[in-house]
C-alpha positions in Angstrom: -21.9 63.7 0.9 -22.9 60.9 3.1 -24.3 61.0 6.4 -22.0 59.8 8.6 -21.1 62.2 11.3 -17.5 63.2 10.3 -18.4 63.6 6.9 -21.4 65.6 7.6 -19.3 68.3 10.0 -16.8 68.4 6.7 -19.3 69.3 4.6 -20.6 72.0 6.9 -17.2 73.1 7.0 -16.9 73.4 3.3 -20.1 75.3 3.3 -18.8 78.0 5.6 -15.0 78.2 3.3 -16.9 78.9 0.4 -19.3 81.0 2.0 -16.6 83.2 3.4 -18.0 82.3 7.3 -14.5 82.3 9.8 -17.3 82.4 12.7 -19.2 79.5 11.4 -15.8 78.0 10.5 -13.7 77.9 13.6 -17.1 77.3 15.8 -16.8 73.6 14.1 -12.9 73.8 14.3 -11.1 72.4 17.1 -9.6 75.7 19.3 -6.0 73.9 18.6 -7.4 73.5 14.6 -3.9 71.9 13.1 -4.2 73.8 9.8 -1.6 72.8 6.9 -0.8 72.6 3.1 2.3 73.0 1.0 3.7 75.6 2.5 3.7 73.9 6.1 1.2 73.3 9.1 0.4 75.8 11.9 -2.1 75.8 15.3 -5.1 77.1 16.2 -8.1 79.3 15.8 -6.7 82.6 15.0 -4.4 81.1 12.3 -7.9 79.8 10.6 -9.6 82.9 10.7 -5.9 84.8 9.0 -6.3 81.3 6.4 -9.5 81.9 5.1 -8.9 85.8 4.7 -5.6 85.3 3.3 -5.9 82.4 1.1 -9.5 83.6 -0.4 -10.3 79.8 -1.8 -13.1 78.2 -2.4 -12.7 74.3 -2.3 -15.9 72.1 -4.2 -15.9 68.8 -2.7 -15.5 65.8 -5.4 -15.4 63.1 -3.9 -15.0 61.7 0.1 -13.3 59.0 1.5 -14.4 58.1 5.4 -12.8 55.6 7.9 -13.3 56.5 11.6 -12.7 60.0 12.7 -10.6 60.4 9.2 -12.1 61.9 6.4 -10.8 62.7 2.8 -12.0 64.7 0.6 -11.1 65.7 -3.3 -11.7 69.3 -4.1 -11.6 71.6 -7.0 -10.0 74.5 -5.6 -10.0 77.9 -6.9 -8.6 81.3 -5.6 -9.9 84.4 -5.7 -8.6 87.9 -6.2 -9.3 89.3 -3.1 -9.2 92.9 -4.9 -11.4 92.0 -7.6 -13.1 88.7 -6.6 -11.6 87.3 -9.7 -10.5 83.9 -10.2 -6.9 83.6 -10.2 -6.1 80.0 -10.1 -7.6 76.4 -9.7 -5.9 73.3 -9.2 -7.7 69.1 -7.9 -6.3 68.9 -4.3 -6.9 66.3 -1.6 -7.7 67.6 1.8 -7.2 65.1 4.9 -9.8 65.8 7.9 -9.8 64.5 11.0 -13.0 64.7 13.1 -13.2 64.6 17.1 -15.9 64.9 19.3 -18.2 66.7 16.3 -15.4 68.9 15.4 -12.7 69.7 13.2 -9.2 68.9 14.7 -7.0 69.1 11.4 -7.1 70.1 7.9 -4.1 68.6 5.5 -4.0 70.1 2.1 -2.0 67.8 -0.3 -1.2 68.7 -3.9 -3.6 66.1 -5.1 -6.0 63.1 -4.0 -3.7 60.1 -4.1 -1.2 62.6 -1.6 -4.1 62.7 0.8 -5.5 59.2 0.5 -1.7 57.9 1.1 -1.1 60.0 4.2 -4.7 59.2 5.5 -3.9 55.5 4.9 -6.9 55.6 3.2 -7.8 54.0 -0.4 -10.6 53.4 -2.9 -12.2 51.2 -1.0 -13.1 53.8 1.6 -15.2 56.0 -0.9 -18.7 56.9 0.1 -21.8 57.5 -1.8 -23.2 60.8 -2.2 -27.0 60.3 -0.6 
C-alpha cells in the first residue's frame, strides 16, 4: 500500500485481522470503533474484539483508494471455520476506513468496491500506487 498515514494504519490493521491480533487491533481502533457491514453498524471496542472472534475473516487488501482521513480499500474476503479452520466462503468487498488522529474510527463493509467508493464519495481517481 502507499505511505500515506491513513493508509499505512489500514494496512496495519489488516495485518492484525488476518493475523488473528484483537489486542493489536483495537490498540489502532478508535475506543468508540463504529464497526459495520450488511447486517448493520455497532460501537466500540468490545464489539471489535466479539467481530473478529465471531466473524473469523481474513480480508486481502486489493486495491486502496485515499482522500483525507478516508480510506477505501477492495478486499478478497474469506471466512473461516472456526471449528476446523476451513475456508467456508469468499466473496470481493469494499471496506470504507476512516482515519483520526493515527487511528481507526470506523470500518464500513459494503458488498462490493463500487458500494464503498460511492458511500466514501470516492472514485478512480483517488487510487493509490502500491510502493
Amino acid at each position: 500500500m502507499a505511505s500515506a498515514p491513513e493508509v499505512r494504519v489500514v494496512e496495519a490493521w489488516h495485518a492484525a485481522l488476518n493475523a488473528g491480533d484483537a489486542d493489536r487491533l483495537v490498540a489502532l481502533s478508535h475506543p468508540d470503533v463504529a464497526v459495520g457491514g450488511p447486517r448493520g453498524t455497532g460501537r466500540g471496542a468490545q464489539l471489535l474484539r466479539e467481530w473478529v472472534d465471531r466473524a473469523n475473516i481474513r480480508l486481502k487488501p486489493r486495491r486502496v483508494f485515499h482522500q483525507a482521513g478516508t480510506v477505501v480499500v477492495e478486499q478478497e474476503a474469506q471466512w473461516r471455520s472456526t471449528e476446523t479452520g476451513e475456508a467456508t466462503g469468499g466473496q470481493t468487498v469494499g471496506s470504507v476506513f476512516v482515519v483520526r488522529d493515527g487511528r481507526i474510527e470506523s470500518v464500513l463493509r459494503h458488498n462490493d468496491l463500487a458500494g464503498a467508493l460511492g458511500a466514501a464519495n470516492l472514485d478512480e481517481s483517488h487510487e493509490t500506487s502500491p510502493e
